[in-house]
NUZA-921000 format. One record per atom (N, C-alpha, C, O, CB): residue number from 1; residue in three letters; atom name; y, z, x. Coordinates in steps of 0.001 Angstrom, whole numbers. Each point is the difference from the previous one (the first is absolute). Glycine has a CB too. Layout:
NUZA-921000
MIBA   nr  rest  atom        Y        Z        X
MIBA  NUM   Ala    CA        Y        Z        X
...
***
This chain:
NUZA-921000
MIBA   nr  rest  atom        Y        Z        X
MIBA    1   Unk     N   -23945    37004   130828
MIBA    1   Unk    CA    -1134      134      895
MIBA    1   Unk     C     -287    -1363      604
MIBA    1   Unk     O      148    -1114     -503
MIBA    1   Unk    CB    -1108     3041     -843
MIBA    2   Unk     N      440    -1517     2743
MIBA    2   Unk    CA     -210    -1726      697
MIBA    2   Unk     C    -1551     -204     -339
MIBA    2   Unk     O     -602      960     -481
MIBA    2   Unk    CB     2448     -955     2935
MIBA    3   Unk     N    -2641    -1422    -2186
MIBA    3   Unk    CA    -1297      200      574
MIBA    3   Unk     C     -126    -1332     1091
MIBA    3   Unk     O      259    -1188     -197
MIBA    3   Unk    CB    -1376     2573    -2179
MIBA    4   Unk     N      662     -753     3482
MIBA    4   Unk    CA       45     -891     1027
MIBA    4   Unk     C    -1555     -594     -147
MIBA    4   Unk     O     -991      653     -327
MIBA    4   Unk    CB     2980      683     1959
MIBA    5   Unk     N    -1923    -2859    -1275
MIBA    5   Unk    CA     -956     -432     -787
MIBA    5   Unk     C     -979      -87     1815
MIBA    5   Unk     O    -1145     -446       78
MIBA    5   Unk    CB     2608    -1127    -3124
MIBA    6   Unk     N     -881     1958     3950
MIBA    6   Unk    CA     -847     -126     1223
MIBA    6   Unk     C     -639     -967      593
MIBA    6   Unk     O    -1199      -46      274
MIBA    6   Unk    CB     1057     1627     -923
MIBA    7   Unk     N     1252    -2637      915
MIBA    7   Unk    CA     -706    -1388      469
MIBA    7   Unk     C    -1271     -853    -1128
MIBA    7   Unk     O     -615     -902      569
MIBA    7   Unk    CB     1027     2240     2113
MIBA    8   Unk     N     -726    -1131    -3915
MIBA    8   Unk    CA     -617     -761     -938
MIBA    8   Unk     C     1230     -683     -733
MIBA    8   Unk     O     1054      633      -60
MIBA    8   Unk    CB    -3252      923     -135
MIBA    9   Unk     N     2139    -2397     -177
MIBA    9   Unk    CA      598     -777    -1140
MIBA    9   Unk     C      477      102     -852
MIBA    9   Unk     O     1135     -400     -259
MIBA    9   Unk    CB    -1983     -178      672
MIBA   10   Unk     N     -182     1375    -1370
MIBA   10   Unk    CA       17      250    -1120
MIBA   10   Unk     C     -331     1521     -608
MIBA   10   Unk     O     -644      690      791
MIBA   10   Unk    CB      260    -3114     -554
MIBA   11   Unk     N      671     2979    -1339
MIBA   11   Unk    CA    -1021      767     -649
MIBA   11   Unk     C      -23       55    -1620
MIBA   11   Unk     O      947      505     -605
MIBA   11   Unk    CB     -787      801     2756
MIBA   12   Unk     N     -775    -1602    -2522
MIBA   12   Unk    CA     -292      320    -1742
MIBA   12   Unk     C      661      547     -569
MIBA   12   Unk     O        5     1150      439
MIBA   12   Unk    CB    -1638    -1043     -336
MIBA   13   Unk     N     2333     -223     -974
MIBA   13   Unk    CA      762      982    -1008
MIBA   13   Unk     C    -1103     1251     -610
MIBA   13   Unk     O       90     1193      291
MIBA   13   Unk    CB     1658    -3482    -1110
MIBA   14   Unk     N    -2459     1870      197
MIBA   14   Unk    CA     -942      978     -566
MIBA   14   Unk     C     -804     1466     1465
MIBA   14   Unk     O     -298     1195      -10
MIBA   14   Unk    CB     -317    -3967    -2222
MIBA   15   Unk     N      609     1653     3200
MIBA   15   Unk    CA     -620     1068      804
MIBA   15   Unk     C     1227      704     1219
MIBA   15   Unk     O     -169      626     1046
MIBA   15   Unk    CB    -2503    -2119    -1450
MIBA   16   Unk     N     3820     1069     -270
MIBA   16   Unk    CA     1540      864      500
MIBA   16   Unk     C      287      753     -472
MIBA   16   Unk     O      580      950      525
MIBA   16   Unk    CB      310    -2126      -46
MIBA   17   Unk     N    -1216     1065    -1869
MIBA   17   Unk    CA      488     1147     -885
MIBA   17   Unk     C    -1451     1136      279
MIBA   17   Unk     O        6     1010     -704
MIBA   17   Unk    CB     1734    -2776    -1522
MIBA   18   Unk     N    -2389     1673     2768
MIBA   18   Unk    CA    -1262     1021     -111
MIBA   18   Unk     C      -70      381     1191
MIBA   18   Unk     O     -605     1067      110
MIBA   18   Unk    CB     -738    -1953    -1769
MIBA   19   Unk     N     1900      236     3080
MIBA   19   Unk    CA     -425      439     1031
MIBA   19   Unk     C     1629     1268      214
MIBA   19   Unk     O     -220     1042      618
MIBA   19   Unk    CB    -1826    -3777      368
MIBA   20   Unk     N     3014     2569    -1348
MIBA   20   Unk    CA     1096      536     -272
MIBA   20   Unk     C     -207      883     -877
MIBA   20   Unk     O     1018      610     -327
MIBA   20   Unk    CB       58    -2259      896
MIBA   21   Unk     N    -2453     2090    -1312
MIBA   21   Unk    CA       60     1026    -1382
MIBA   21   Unk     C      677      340     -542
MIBA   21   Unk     O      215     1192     -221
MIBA   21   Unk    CB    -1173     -607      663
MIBA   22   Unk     N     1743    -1821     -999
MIBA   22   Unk    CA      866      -95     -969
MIBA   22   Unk     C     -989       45    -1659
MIBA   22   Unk     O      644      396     -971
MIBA   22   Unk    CB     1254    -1916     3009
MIBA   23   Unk     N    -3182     1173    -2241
MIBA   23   Unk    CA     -901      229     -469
MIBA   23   Unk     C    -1549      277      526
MIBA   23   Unk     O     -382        0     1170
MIBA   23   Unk    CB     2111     -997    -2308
MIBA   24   Unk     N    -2604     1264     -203
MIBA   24   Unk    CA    -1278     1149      531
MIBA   24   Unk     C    -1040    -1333      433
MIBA   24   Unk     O     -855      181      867
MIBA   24   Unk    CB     1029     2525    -2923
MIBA   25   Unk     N      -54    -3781     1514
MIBA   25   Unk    CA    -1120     -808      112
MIBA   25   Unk     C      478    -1378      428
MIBA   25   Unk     O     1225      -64      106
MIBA   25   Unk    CB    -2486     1418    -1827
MIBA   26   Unk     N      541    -2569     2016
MIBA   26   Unk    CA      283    -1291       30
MIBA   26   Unk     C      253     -605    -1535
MIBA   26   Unk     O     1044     -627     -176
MIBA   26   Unk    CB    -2440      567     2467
MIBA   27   Unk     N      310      260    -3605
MIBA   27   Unk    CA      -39       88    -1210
MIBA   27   Unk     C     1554      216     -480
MIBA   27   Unk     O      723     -912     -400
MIBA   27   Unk    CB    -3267     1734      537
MIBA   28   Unk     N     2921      562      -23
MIBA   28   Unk    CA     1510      267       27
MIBA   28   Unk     C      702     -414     -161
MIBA   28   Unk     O      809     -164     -913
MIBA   28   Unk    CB    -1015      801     1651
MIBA   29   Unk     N      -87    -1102      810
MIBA   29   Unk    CA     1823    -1017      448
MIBA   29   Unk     C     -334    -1419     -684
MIBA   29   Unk     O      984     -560     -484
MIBA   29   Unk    CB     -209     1529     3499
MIBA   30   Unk     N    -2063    -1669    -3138
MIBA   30   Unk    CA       26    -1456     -819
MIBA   30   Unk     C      865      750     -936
MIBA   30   Unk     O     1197      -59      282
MIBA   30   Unk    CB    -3668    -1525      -52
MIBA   31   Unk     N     2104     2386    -1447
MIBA   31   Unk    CA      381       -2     -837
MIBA   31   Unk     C     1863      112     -377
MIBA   31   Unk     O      692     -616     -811
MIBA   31   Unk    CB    -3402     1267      888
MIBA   32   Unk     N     2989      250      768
MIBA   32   Unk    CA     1418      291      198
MIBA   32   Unk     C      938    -1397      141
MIBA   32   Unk     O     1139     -307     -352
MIBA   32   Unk    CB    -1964     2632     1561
MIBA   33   Unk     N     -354    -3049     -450
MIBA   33   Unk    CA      894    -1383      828
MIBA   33   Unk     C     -212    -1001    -1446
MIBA   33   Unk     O      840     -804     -405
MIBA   33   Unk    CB    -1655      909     3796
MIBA   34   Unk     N     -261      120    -3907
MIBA   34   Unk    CA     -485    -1546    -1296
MIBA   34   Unk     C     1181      718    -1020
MIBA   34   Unk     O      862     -851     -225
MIBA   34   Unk    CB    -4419       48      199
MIBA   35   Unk     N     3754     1623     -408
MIBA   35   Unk    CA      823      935    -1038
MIBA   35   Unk     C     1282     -254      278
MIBA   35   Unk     O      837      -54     -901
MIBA   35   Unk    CB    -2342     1884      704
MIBA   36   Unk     N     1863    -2051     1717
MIBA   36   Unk    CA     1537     -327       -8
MIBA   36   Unk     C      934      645      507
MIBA   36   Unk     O     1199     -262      -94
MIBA   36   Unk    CB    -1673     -460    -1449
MIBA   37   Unk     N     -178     1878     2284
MIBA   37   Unk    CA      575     1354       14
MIBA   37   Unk     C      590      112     1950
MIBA   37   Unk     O      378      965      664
MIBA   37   Unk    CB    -2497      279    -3233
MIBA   38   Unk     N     1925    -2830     2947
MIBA   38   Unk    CA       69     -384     1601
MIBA   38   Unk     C     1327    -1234      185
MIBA   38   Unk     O      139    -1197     -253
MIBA   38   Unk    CB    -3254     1648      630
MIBA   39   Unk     N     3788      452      104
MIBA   39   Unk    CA     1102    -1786      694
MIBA   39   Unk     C       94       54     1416
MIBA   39   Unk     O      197      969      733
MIBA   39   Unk    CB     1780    -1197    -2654
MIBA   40   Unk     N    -2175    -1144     2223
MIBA   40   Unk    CA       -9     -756     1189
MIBA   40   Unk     C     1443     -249      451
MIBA   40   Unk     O      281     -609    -1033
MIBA   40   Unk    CB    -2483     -439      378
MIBA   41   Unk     N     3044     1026     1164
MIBA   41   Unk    CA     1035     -588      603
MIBA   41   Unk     C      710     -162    -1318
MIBA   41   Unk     O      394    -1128     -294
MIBA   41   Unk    CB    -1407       -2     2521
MIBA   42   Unk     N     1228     2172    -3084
MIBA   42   Unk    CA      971      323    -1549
MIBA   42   Unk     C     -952     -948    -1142
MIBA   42   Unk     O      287     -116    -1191
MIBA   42   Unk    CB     2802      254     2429
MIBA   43   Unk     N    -4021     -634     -702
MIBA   43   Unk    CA     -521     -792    -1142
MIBA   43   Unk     C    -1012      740     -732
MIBA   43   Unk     O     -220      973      723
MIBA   43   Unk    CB      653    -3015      448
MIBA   44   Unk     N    -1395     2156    -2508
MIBA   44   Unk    CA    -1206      691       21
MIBA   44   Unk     C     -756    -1025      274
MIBA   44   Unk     O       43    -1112     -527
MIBA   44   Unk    CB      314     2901     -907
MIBA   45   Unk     N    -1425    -1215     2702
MIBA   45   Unk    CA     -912     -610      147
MIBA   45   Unk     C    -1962      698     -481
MIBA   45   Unk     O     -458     1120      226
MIBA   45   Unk    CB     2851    -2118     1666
MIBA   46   Unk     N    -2942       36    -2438
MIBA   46   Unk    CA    -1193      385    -1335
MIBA   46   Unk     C    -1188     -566      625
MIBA   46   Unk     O    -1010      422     -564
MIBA   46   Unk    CB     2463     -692    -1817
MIBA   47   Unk     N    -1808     -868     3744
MIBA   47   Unk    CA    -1026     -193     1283
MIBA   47   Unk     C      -79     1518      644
MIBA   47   Unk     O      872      396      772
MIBA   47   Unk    CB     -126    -3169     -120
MIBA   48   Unk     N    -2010     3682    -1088
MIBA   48   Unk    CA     -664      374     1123
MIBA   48   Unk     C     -296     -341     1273
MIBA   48   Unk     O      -36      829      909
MIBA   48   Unk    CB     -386     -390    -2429
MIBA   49   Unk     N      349     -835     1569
MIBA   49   Unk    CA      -37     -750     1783
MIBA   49   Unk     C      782     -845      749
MIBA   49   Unk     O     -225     -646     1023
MIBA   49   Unk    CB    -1550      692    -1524
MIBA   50   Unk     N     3206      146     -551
MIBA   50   Unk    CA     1214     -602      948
MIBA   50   Unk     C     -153      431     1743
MIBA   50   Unk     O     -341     1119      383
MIBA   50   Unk    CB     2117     -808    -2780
MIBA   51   Unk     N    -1427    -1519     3340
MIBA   51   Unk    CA     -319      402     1398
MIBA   51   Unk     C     1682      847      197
MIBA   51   Unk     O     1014     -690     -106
MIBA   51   Unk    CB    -3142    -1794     1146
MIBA   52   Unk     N     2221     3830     -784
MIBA   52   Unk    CA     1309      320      193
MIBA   52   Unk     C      501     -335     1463
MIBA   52   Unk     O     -992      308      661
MIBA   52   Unk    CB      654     1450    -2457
MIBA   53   Unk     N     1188    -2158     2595
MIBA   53   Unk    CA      291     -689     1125
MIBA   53   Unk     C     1441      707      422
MIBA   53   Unk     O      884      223     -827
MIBA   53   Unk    CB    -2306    -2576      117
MIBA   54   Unk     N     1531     2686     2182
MIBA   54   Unk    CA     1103      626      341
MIBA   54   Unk     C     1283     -720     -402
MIBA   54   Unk     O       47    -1215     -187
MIBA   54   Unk    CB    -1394     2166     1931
MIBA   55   Unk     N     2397     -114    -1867
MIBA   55   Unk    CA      687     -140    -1318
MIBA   55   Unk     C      289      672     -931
MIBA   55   Unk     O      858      880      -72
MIBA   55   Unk    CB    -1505    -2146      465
MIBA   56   Unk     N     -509      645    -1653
MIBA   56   Unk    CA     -493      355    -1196
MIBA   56   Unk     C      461     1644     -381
MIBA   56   Unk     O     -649      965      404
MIBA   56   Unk    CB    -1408    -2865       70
MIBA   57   Unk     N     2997     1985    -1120
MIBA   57   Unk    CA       -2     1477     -898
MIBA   57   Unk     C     -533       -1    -1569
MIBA   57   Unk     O     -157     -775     -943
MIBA   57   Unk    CB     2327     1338     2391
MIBA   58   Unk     N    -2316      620    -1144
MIBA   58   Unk    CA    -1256      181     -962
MIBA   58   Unk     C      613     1491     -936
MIBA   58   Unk     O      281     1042      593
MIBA   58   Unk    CB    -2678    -2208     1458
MIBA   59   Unk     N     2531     1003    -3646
MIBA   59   Unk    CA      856     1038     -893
MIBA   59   Unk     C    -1444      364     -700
MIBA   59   Unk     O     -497     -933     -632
MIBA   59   Unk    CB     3441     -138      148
MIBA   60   Unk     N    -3731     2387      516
MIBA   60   Unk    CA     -726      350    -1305
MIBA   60   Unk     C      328     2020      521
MIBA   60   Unk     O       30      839      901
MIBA   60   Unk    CB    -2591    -3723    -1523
MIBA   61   Unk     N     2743     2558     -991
MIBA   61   Unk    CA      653     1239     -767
MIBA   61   Unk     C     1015      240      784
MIBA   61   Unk     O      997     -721      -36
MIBA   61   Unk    CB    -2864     1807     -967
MIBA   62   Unk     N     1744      171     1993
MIBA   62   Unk    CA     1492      387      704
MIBA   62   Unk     C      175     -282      872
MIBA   62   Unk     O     1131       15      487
MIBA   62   Unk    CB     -866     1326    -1147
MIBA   63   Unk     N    -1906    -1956     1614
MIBA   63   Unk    CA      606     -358     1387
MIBA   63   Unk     C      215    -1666       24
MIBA   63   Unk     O     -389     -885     -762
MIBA   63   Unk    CB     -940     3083     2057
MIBA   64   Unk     N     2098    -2211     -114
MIBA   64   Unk    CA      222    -1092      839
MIBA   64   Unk     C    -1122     -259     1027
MIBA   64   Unk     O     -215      988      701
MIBA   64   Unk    CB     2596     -528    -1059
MIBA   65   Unk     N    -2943    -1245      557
MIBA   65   Unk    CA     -658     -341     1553
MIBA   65   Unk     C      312    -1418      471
MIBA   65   Unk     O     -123     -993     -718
MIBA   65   Unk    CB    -1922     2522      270
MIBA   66   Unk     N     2502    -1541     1851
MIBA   66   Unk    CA      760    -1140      832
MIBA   66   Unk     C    -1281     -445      688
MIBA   66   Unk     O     -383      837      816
MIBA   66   Unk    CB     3029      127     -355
MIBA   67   Unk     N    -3416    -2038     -556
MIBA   67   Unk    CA     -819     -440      923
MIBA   67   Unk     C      801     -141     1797
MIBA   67   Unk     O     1142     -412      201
MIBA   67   Unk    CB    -2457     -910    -2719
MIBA   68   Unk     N      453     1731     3469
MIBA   68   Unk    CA      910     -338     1135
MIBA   68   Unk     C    -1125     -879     1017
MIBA   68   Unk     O      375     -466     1077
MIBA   68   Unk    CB     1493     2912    -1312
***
């Protein structure tokens, strides 16, 4: 899956994984992301508020998402 970040910069990890409802809450996704359960570009990344930046792929549970 892509997410086009629409001429901004940046967007939050925590509020990527929620605006994508990949989970039910913001609460959620911190938790998913502090737990470990999030990799950044093959790494796990455990910052809630990593800035994700076009590029950036993003592995939790089954999907993929390609920042564009």
């Amino acid at each position: 899956m892509e997410f086009e970040l629409n001429g901004k910069e940046f967007i939050e990890l925590n509020k990527l994984l929620k605006i994508l409802a990949l989970v039910e809450s913001g609460g959620q996704a911190n938790l998913f992301i502090t737990e470990g359960h999030v990799q950044v570009n093959g790494e796990v990344e455990t910052a809630k508020r990593k800035k994700m930046r076009a590029g950036n792929v993003i592995h939790f549970m089954e999907n993929e998402i390609t920042i564009k």
